[in-house]
C-alpha positions in Angstrom: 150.4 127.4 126.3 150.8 126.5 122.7 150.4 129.4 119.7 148.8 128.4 116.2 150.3 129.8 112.8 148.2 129.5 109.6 151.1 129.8 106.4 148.7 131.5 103.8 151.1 132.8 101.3 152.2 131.1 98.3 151.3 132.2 95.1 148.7 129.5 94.5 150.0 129.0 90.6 148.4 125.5 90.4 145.0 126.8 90.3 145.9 129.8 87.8 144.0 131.4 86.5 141.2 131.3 89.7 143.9 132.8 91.9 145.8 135.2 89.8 144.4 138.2 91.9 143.1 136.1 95.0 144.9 133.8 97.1 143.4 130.3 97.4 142.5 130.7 100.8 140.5 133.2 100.4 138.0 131.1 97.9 135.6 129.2 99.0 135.4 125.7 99.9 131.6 125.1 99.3 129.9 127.5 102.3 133.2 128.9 104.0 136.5 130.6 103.1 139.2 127.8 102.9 140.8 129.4 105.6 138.2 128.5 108.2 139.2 125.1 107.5 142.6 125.4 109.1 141.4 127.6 111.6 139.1 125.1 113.1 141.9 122.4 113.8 144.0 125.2 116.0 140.4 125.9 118.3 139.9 122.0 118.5 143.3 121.4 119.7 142.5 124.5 122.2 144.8 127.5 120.6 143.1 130.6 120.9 146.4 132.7 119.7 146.7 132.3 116.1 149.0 134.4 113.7 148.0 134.5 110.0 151.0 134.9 107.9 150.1 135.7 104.0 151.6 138.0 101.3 151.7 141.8 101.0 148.7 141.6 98.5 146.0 139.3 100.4 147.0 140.8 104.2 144.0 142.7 104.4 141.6 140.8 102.7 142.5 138.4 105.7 142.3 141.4 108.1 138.5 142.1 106.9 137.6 138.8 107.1 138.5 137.5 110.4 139.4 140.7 112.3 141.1 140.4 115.7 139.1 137.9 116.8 137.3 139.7 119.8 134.0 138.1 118.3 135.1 134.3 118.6 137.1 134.9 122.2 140.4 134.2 120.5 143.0 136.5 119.0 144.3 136.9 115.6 147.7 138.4 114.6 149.0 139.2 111.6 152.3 139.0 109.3 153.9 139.5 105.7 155.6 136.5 103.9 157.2 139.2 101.4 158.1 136.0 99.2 157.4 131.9 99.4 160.5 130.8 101.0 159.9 127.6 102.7 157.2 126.4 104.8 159.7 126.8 108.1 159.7 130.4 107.6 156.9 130.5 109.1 158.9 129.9 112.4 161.2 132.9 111.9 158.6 135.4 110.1 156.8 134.7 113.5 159.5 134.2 116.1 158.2 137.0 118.3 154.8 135.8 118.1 155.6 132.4 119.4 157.8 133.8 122.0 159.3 131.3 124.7 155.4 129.3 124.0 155.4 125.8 121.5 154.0 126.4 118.8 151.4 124.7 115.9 151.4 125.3 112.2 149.2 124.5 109.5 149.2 124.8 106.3 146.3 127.3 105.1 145.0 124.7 102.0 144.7 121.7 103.9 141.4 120.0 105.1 141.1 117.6 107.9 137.6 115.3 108.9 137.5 112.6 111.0 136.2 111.0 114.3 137.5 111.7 117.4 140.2 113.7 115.7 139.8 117.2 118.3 140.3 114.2 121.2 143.8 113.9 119.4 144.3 117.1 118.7 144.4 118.2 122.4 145.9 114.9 123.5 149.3 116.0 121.2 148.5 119.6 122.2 148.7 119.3 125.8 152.1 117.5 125.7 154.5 118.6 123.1 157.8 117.9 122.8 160.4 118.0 119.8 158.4 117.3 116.5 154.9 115.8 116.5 153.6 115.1 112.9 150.9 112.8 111.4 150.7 110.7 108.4 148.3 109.9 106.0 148.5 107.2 103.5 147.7 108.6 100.0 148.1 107.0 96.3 150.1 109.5 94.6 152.9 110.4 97.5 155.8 111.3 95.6 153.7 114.7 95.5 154.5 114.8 99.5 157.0 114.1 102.2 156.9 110.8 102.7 157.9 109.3 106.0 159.3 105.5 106.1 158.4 103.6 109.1 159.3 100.2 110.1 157.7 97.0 111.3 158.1 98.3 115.0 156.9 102.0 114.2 160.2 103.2 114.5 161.0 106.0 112.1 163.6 105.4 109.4 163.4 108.4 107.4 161.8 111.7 106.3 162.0 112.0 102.0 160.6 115.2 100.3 159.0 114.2 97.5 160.8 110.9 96.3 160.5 109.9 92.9 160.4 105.9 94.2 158.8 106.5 97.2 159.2 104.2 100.1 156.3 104.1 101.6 152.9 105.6 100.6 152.7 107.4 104.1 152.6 111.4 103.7 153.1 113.7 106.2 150.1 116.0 106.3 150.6 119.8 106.1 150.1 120.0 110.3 153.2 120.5 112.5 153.5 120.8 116.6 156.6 121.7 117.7 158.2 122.9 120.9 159.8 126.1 121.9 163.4 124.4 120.4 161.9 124.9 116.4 162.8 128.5 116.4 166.8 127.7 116.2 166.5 124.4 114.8 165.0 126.4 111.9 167.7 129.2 112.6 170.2 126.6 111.8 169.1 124.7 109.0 170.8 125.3 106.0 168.8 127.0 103.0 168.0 124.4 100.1 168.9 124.8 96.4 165.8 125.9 96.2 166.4 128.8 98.0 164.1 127.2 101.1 164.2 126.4 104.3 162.8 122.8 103.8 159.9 121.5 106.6 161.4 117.7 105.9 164.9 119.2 106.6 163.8 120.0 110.5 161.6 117.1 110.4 164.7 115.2 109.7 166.8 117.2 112.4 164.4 115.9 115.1 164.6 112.0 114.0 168.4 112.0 113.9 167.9 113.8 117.7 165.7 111.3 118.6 163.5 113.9 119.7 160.1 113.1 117.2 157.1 111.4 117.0 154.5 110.7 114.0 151.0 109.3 115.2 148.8 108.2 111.4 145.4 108.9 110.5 144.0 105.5 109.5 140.8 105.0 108.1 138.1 106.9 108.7 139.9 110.2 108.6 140.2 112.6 105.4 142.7 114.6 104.9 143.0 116.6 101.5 145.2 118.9 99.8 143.2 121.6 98.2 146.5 122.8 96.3 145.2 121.6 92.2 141.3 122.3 90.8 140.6 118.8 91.1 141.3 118.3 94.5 140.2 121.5 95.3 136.5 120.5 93.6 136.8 117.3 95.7 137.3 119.3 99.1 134.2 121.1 98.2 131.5 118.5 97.3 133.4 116.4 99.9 131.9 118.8 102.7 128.7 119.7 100.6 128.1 115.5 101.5 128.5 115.8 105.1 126.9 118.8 105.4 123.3 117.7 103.2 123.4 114.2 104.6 124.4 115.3 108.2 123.1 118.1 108.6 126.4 119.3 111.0 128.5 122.1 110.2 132.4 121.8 109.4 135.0 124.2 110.3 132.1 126.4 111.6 134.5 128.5 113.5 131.5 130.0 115.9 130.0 127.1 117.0 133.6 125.4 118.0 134.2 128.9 120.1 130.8 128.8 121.5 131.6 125.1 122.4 134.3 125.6 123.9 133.0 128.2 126.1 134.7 131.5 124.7 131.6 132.6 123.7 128.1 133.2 125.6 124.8 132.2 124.1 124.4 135.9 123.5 127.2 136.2 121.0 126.2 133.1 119.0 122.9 135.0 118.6 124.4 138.0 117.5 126.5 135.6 114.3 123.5 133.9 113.8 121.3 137.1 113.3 124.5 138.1 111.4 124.2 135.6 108.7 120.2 135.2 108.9 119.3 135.1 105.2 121.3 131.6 104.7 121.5 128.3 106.1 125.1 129.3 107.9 123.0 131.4 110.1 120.1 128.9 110.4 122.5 126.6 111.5 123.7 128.7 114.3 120.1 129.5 115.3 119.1 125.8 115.0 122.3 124.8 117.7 121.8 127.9 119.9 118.0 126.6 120.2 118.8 123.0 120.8 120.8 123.9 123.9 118.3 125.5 125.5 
């Protein structure tokens, strides 16, 4: 069974002064806390045990807005990152929570849309082994890790944030690994930037032989809502899909309804919940459709 972690710490400085007394993933991306957003990927790749680690400040503004997650037929746990230390603190800040399990971690400002993308979400889910990235090619990646891969898809190399990038493939903020991350991570050494670096352990598992990286072609979106432009982006990106479609994204009751963790009865209850907006109308519109 694998465990989800969403990192939601950070102190969010690029969008200063909008997060100076709110963390990022607690503002909204259009109709929804950013935080939904990496929630949804962790039910569509079937993890119902999710720990949400954040700092000391925003803890339980997180606590009172997802709760234990009784109401969604998952369960949400709950952790300090006491300072931003490394994205693969993560893995130690929540070693008891992953327990002997393999575990998946996103990062809390990332954004993910595309088709058949839960399809590979549980296909990587439900047979993890080492490192399992993906890639996304982007414009600007010297703002990313980049991975180099040749001709053959073999991997050559993992680069945080190279000046004269290699390749213009970045490796998206969405990490399975196996039950072996805890003392990889244990053993990586701590970067001049006092961190424990993500594309250091990613880099452990290529010279081990022991990783694969599957990329999102076209089609798929994946955005980093970490400046105010991309964060603006994000938002009229899903205001689009939502007006032209008339679908939900990252509507974290329908996918557990869906999925069959809730009954019809409960998705009544959120939709009667949220009644004087089109979030609830939604829910009512979906329940009624089924029936």
């Amino acid at each position: 069974m694998n465990k989800g972690i969403v990192l939601a710490g950070g102190l969010g400085t690029r969008l200063y002064p909008a997060t100076k007394v709110i963390s990022k993933q607690l503002l909204p991306l259009y109709d929804k806390p950013m935080i939904y957003y990496p929630i949804s990927v962790l039910l569509l790749a079937n993890i119902r045990d999710i720990l949400i680690i954040s700092d000391p400040y925003n803890l339980k503004s997180f606590k009172n807005l997802l709760g234990d997650g009784n109401d969604l037929g998952i369960k949400f746990s709950y952790e300090v990152q006491q300072e931003p230390d490394g994205i693969a603190s993560a893995f130690l800040i929540g070693e008891s929570f992953i327990g002997n399990s393999n575990v998946c971690l996103i990062l809390g400002d990332n954004l993910f849309f595309g088709p058949g993308f839960s399809s590979i979400l549980q296909e990587v889910s439900s047979n993890v082994v080492g490192a399992n990235l993906f890639a996304y090619e982007v414009r600007d990646p010297e703002r990313f890790g980049v991975v180099d891969i040749g001709k053959s898809g073999e991997i050559n190399n993992i680069y945080e944030k190279p000046i004269k990038p290699k390749s213009n493939l970045a490796i998206t903020g969405l990490y399975f690994y196996d039950n072996s991350i805890i003392e990889v991570t244990k053993n990586t050494k701590i970067s001049k930037r006092g961190e424990r670096e993500i594309t250091s352990i990613n880099n452990f598992y290529l010279k081990t032989n022991n990783i694969k990286v599957k990329t999102l072609g076209r089609g798929f979106t994946w955005l980093d809502t970490g400046t105010h432009d991309s964060f603006l982006i994000a938002s009229q990106f899903i205001q689009m899909l939502i007006k032209q479609q008339g679908l939900q994204i990252a509507c974290l009751e329908e996918i557990a309804w869906r999925q069959g963790w809730i009954s019809d009865e409960k998705l009544e209850e959120h939709s009667s919940y949220y009644n004087n907006n089109d979030y609830g109308r939604y829910l009512k519109k979906i329940l009624v459709s089924q029936k």
